[in-house]
C-alpha positions as CSV (number, residue, x, y, z in Angstrom):
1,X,180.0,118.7,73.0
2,X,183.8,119.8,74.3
3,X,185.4,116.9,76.5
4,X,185.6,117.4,80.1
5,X,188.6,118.7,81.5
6,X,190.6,115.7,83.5
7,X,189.3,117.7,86.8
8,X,185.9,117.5,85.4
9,X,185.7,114.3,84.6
10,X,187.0,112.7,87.8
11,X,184.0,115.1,89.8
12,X,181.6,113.7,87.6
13,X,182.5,110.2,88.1
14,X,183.0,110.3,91.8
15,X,179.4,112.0,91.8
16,X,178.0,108.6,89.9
17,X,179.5,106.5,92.7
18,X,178.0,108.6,95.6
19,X,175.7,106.0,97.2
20,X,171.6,106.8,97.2
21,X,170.8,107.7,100.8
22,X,168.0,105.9,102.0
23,X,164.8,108.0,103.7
24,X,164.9,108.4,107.4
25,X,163.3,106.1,109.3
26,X,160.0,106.6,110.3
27,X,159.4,107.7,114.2
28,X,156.6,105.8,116.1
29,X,155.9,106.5,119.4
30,X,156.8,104.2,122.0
31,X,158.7,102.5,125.2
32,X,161.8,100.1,124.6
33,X,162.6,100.3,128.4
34,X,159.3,98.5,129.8
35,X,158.9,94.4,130.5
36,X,159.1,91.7,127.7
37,X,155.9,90.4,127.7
38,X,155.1,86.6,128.2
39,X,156.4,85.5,124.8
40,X,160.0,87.6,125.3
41,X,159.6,89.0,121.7
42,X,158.0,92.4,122.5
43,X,158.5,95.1,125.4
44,X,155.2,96.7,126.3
45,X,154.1,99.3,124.2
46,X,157.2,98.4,122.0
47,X,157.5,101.4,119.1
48,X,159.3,98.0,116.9
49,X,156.0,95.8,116.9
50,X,155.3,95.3,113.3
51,X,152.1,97.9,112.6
52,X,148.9,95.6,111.4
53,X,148.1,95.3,107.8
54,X,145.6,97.8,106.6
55,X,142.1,96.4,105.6
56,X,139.4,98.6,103.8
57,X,136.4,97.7,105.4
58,X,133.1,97.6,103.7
59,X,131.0,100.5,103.3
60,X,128.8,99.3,106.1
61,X,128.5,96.8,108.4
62,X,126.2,96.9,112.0
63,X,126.1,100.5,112.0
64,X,122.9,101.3,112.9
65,X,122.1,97.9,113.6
66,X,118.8,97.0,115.8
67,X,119.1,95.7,119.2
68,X,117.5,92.2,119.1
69,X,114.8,91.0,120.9
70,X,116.7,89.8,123.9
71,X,119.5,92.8,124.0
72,X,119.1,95.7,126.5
73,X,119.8,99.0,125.2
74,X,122.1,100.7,126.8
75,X,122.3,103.8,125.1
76,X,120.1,104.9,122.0
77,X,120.3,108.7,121.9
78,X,117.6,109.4,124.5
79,X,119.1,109.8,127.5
80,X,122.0,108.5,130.0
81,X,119.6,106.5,132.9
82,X,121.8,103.3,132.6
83,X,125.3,105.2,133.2
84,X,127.0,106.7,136.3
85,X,130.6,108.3,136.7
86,X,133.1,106.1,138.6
87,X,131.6,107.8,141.7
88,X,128.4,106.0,141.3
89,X,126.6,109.8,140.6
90,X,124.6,110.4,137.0
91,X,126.6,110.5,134.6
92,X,127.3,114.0,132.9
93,X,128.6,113.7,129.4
94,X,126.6,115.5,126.9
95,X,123.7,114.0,124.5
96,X,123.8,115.4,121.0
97,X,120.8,113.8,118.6
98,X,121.4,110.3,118.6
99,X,124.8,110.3,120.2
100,X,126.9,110.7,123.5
101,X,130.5,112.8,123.5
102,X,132.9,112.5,126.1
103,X,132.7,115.6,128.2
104,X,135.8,117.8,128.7
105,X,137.6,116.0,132.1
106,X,134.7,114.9,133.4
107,X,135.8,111.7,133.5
108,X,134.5,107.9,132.4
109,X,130.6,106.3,132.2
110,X,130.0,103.2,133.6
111,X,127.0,101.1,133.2
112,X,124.7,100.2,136.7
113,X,124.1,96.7,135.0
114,X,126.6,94.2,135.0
115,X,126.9,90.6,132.7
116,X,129.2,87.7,133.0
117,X,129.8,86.7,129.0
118,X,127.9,89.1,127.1
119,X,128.0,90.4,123.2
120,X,128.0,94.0,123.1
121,X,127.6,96.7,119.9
122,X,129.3,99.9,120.2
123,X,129.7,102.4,117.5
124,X,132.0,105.3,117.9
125,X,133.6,108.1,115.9
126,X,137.0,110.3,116.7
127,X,136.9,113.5,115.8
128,X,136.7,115.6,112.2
129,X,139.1,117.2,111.6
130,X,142.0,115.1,113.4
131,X,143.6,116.6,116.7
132,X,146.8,115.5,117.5
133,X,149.0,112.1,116.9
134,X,149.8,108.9,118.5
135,X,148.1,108.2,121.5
136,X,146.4,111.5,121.4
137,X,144.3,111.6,118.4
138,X,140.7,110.1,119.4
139,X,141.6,108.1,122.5
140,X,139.1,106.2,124.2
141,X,138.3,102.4,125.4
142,X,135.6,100.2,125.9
143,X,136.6,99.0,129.6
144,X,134.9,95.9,131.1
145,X,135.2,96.5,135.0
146,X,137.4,98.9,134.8
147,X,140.4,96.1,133.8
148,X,140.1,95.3,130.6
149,X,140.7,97.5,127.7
150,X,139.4,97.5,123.8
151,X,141.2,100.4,122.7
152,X,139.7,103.6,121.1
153,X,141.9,105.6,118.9
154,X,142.3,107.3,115.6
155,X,144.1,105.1,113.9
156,X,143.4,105.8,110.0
157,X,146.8,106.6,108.5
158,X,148.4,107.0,111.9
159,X,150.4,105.1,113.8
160,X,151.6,104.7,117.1
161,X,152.9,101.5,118.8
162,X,150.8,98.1,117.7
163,X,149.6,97.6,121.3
164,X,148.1,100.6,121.5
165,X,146.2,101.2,118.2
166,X,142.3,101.0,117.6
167,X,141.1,97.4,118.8
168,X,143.9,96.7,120.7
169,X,143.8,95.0,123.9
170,X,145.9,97.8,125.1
171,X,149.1,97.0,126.2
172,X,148.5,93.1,125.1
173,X,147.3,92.2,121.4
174,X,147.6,94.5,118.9
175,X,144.5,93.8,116.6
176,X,144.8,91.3,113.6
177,X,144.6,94.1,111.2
178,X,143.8,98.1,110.7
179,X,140.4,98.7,109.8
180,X,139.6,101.8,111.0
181,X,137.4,104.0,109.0
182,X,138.4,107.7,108.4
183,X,138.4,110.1,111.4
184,X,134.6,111.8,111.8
185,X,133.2,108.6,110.5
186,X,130.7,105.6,112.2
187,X,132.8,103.0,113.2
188,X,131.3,99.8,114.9
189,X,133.0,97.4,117.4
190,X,131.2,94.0,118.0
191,X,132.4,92.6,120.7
192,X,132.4,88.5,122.6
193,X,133.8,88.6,126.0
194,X,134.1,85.7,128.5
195,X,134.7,86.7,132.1
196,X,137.6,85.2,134.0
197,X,136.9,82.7,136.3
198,X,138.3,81.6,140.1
199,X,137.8,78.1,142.5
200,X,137.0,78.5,146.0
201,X,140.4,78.3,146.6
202,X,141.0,81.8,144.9
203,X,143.3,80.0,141.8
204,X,142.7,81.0,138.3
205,X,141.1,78.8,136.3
206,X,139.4,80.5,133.2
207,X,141.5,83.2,131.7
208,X,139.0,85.9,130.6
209,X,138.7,85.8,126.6
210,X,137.7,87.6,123.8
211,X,136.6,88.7,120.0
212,X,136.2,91.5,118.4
213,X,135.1,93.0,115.0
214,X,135.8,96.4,113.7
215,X,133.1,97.5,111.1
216,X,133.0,94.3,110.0
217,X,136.7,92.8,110.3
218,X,138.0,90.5,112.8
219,X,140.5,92.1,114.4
220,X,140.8,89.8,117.7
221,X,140.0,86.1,117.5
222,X,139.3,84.2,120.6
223,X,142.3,86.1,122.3
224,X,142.7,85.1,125.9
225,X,143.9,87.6,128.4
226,X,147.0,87.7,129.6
227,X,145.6,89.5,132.5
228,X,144.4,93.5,133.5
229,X,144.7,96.5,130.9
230,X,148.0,98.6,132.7
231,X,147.3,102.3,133.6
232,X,143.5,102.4,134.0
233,X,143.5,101.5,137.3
234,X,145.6,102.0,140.2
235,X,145.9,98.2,140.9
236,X,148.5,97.9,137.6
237,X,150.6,100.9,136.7
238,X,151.0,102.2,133.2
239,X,153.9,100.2,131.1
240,X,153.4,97.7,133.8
241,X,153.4,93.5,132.6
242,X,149.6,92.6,133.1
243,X,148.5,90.0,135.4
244,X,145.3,89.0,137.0
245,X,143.9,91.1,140.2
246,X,142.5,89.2,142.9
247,X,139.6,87.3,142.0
248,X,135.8,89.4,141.2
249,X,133.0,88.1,140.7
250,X,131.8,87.1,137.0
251,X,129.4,90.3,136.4
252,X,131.3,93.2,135.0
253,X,130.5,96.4,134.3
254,X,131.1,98.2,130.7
255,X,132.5,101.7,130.5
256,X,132.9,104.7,128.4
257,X,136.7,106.2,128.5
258,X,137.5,110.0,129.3
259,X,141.2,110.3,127.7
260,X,140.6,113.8,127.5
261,X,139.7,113.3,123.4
262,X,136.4,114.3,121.7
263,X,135.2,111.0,120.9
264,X,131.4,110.2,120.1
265,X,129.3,107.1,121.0
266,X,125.9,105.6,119.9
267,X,124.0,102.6,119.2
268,X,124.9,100.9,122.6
269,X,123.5,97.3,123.1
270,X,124.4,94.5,125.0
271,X,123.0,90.6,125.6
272,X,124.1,88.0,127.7
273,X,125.8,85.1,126.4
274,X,123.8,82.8,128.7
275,X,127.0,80.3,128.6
276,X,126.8,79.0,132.2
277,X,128.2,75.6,132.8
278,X,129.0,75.5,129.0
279,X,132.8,77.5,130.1
């Protein structure tokens, strides 16, 4: 080999000593302009939460899972009798075999019947193939009286921010860990929820609490409320800090989300947690 001309040699060493540029940093959708919540760490909806660890949940877990003996079934692919729209009407989304798809803009199901601490089975799937990213790719929620959020999404290799992802409580706990199935598939939330509870003098003094598995995984453990869901009603605006409305009773109502995404329920059951004086 001839040696390198001095010009050469000085390009080829100045190339060595060029420094590696590092990838870009990856974009996730979010707000750095909304309240700290309680804990000062985190803005609501913060894009810089860390994202949850990813789990691989087993194959199966309570899909298809029996009601037992003391559950009423809500919804088991025969028809829509125990739902209404928020307008108190029958409810118009459409039954498909065994399960119920949001219909286009035709808004949320609720249920007539209402519990005070209750276990409750959902299983839901997002669409296959995926539609769009972030917040709108499969976005739904379980709501419990139309205040409390377990978030719905498509969140199987995408993110958006941690408060916001499947089995958040949206806008306050981002859940434990990912372990959301791939899009098109059965997924199953299991979830224990406490209602909040007020004195006769109107004060606060059970914060509403829950638990919730994801095919399997716990992905909320005992979490107490820091208050309402913000943006799903008009009482606590979207990117707003959540705090409690004024006091309801115990009984709450469960519904089915219309965020404008193609998302599919079945197996619906719910049993009351009987827990009484035990709170």
């Amino acid at each position: 080999m001839k040696n390198l001309t001095p010009a050469l040699a000085l390009l080829a060493a100045l190339a060595c000593q060029q420094p590696t540029l590092a990838p870009a940093a990856e974009t996730i959708d979010g707000f750095t302009n909304t309240p700290f919540e309680a804990d000062g760490k985190w803005h609501v909806h913060d894009p810089a939460r860390p994202q949850p660890v990813v789990v691989t949940p087993g194959a199966t877990f309570s899909q298809g899972a029996p009601a037992p003996s003391d559950a009423e079934i809500l919804f088991n692919g025969t028809g829509l009798d125990k739902w209404v729209n928020a307008r108190g009407t029958p409810a118009n989304w459409h039954t498909n075999e065994d399960y119920v798809e949001t219909a286009p803009s035709g808004g949320g199901i609720r249920t007539i019947g209402k519990w005070a601490d209750f276990q409750l089975h959902v299983e839901w799937a997002s669409p296959n193939p995926p539609h769009g990213t972030s917040q709108g790719r499969g976005n739904s929620g379980i709501l419990i009286n139309d205040m409390y959020e377990v978030q719905v999404l498509d969140s199987y290799q995408a993110k958006t921010y941690a408060d916001g992802q499947a089995g958040a409580i949206y806008g306050q706990s981002p859940p434990l860990v990912n372990a959301c199935k791939p899009p098109g598939e059965w997924q199953t939330y299991d979830i224990l929820f406490e209602s909040p509870r007020w004195n006769a003098q109107g004060e606060l003094v059970k914060k509403a609490v829950i638990t919730v598995l994801q095919n399997g995984v716990v992905i909320q453990n005992h979490y107490e409320l820091a208050g309402m869901t913000d943006g799903i009603n008009a009482a606590l605006p979207w990117k707003s800090l959540s705090h409690y409305p004024a006091p309801h009773a115990p009984e709450v109502f469960i519904e089915l989300q219309d965020h404008k995404n193609p998302v599919r329920f079945r197996n619906i059951w719910i049993r009351s947690l009987h827990l009484g004086s035990n709170l």
